[in-house]
C-alpha positions in Angstrom: -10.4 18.8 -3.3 -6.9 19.5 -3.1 -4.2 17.2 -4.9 -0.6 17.4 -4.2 0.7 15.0 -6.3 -0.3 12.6 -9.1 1.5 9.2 -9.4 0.6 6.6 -11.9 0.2 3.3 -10.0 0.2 0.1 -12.0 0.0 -3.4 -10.9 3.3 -4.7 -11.3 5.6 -1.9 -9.6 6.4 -1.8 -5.7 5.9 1.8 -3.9 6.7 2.5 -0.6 3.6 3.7 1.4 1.8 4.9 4.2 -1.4 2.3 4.2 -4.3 2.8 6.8 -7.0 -0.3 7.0 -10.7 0.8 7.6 -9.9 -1.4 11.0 -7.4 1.2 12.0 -8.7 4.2 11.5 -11.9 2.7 13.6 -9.9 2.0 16.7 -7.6 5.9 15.9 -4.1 3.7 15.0 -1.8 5.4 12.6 -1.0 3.8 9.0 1.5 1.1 8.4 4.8 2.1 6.1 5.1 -0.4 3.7 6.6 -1.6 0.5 3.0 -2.2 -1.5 2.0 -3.8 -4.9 -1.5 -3.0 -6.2 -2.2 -6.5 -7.3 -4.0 -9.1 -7.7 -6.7 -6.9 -9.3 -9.2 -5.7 -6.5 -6.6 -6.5 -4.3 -2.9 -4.6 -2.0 -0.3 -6.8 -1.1 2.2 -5.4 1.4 4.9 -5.8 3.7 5.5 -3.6 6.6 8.9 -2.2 6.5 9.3 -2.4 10.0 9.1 -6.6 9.5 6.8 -8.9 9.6 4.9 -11.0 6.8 3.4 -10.1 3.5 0.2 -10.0 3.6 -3.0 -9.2 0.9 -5.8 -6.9 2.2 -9.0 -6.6 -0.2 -9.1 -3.0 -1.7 -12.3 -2.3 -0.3 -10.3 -2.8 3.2 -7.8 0.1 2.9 -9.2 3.7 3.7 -6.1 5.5 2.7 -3.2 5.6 0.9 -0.4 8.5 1.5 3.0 9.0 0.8 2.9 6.9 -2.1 6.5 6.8 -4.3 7.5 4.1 -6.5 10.6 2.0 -5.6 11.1 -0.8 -7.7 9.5 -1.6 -11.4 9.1 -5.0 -12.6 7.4 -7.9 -11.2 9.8 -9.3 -8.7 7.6 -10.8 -5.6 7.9 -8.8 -2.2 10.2 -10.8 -0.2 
């Protein structure tokens, strides 16, 4: 296993991210860029940065996580 980069994720800070659901990488479509939040416990909540709503996708839902870089600290709700 190779790592590139380490980033200490926490549940209060928003990163921007490339997200890929278990759903899309069944049917081959690329990852969603969003602004994510690691919480509620077990739980992502994100918001495409190309628009649209915020959702919440069960951990056990996403199949990878890339580009990850913090953006924001603090618990200020996605908008």
């Amino acid at each position: 296993m190779y790592v590139e980069t380490v980033v200490q994720v926490n549940d209060h800070d928003t990163y921007q991210a490339s997200v890929r659901l278990r759903s899309a990488a069944a049917s081959s479509r690329p990852p969603i860029d969003a602004l994510v939040r690691f919480s509620p416990a077990g739980w992502l909540t994100m918001k495409p940065l190309a628009g649209g709503r915020v959702t919440v996708v069960s951990a056990a839902e996403v199949f990878d996580v890339s580009n990850i870089e913090r953006v924001q600290a603090g618990e200020e709700p996605l908008r």
